[in-house]
Backbone as CSV, one residue per row, in Angstrom:
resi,resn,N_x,N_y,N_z,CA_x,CA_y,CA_z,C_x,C_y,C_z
1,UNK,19.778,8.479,4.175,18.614,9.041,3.487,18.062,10.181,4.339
2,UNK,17.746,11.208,3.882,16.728,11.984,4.378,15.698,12.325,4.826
3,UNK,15.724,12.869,6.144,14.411,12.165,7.041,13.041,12.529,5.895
4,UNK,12.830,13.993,4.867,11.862,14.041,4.127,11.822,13.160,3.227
5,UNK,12.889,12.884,2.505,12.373,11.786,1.368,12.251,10.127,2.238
6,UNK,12.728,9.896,3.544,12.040,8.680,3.992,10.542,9.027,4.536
7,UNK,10.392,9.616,5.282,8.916,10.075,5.225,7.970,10.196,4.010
8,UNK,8.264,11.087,3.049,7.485,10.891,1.685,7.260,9.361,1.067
9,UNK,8.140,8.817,0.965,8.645,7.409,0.586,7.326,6.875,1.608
10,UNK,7.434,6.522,2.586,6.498,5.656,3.289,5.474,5.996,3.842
11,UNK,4.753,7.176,3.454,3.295,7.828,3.508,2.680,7.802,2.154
12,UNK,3.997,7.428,1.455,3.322,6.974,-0.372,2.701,5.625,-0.079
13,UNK,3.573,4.702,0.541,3.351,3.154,0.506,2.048,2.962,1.911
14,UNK,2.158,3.776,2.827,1.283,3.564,3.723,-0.276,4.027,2.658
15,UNK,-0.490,4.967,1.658,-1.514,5.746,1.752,-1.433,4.037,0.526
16,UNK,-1.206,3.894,-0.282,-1.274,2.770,-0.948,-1.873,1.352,-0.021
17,UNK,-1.180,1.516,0.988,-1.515,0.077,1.711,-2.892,0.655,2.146
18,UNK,-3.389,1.391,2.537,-4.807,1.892,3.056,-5.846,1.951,1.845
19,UNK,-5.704,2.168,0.528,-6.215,2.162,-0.433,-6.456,0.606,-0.911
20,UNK,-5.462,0.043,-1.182,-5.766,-2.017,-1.088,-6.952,-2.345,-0.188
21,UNK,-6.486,-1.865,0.833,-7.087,-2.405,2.253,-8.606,-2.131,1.998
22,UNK,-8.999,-1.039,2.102,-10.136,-0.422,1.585,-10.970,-1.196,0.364
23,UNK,-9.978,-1.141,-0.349,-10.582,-1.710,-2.057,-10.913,-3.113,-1.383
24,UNK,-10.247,-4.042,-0.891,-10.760,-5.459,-0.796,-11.577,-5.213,0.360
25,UNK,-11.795,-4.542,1.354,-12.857,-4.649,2.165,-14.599,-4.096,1.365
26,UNK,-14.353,-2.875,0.610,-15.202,-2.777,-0.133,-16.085,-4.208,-1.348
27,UNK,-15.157,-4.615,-1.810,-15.516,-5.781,-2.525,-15.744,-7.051,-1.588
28,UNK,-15.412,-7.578,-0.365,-15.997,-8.565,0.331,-17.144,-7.924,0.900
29,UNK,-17.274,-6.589,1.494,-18.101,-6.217,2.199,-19.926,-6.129,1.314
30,UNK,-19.221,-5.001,0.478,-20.444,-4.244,-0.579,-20.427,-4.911,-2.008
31,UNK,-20.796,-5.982,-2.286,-20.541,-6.571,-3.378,-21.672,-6.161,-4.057
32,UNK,-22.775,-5.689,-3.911,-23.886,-5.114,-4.448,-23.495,-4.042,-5.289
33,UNK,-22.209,-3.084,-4.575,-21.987,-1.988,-5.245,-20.837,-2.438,-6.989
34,UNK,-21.283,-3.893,-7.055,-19.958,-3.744,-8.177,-21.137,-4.779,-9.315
35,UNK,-22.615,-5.137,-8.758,-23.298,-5.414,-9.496,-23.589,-5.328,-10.989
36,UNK,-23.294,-4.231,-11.456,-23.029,-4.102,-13.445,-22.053,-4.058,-13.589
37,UNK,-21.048,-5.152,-13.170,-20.016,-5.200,-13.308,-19.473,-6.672,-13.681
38,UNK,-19.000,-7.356,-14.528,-18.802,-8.852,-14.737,-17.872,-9.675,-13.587
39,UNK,-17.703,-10.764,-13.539,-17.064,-11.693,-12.591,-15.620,-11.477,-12.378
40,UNK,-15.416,-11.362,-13.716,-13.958,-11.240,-14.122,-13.609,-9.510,-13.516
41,UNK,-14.733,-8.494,-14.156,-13.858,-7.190,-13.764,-13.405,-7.205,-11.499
42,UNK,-14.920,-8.014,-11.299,-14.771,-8.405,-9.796,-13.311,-8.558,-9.277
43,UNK,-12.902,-9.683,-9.936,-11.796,-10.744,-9.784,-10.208,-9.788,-9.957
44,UNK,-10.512,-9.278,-11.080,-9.411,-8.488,-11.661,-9.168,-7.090,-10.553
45,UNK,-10.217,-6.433,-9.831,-10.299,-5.491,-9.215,-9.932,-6.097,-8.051
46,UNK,-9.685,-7.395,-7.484,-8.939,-7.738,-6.107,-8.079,-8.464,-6.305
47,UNK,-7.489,-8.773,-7.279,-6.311,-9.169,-7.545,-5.343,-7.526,-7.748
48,UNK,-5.802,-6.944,-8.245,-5.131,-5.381,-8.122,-4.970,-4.984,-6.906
49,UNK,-5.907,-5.379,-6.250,-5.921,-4.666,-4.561,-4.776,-5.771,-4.173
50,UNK,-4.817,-6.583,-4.171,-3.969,-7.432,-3.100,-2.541,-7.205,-3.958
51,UNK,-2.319,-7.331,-5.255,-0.848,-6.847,-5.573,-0.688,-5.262,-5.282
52,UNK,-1.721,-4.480,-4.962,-1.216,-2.900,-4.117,-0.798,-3.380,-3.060
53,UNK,-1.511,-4.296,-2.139,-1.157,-4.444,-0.780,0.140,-4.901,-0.930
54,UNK,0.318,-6.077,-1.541,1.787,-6.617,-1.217,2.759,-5.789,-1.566
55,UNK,2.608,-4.783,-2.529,3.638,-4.040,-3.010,3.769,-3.057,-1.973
56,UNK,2.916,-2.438,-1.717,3.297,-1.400,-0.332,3.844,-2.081,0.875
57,UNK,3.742,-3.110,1.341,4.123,-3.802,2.485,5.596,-3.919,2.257
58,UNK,6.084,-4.288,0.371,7.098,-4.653,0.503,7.875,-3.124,0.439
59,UNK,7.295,-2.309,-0.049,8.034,-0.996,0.186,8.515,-0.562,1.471
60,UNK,7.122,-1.181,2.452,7.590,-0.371,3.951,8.436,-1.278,4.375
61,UNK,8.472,-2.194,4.085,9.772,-3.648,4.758,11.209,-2.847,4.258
62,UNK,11.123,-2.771,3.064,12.774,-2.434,2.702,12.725,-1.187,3.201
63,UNK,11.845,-0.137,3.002,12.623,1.272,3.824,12.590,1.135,4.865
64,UNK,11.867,0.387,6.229,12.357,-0.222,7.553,13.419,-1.076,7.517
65,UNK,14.015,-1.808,6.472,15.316,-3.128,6.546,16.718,-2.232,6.814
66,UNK,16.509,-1.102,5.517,17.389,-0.325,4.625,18.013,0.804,5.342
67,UNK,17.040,1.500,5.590,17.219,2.884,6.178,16.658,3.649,7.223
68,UNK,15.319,2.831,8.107,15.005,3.203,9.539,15.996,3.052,10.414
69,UNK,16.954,2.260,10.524,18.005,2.146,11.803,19.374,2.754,11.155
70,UNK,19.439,3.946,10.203,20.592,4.299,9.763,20.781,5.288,10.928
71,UNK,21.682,5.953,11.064,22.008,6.682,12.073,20.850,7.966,12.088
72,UNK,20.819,8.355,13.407,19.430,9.138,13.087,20.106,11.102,13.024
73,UNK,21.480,10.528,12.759,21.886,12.435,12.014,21.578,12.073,10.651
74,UNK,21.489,10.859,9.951,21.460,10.847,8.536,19.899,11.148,8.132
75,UNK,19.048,9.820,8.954,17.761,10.354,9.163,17.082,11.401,9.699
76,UNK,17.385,12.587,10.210,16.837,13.759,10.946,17.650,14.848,9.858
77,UNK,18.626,14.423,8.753,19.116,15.780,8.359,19.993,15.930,7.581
């Protein structure tokens, strides 16, 4: 793989995993800020965050399993 499209690839899933991260710290933290908002949209809005999280984690696992230790002429070029 190509060192740009592995880089693109896992600054997609990193900026994703930082966005989860965020979203559920916002909702444990500032729960005031989701006040006109029902139980359920609560619930539904960190269940989204935590399936972003897991999904980016599992992105950066397989492009670290897959293609971080490929030879690094394949990765650099």
């Amino acid at each position: 793989m190509k060192k740009e499209l592995y880089d693109m690839l896992s600054s997609s899933a990193e900026a994703d995993k930082k966005k989860a991260l965020l979203t559920l710290d916002l909702l444990s933290n500032n729960a005031v800020g989701i006040g006109d908002h029902s139980t359920g949209d609560f619930y539904n809005n960190a269940e989204d965050a935590l399936n972003m999280l897991v999904d980016a984690d599992d992105r950066l696992n397989t492009l670290e399993k897959y293609f971080k230790n490929k030879s690094k002429r394949q990765l650099n070029g």
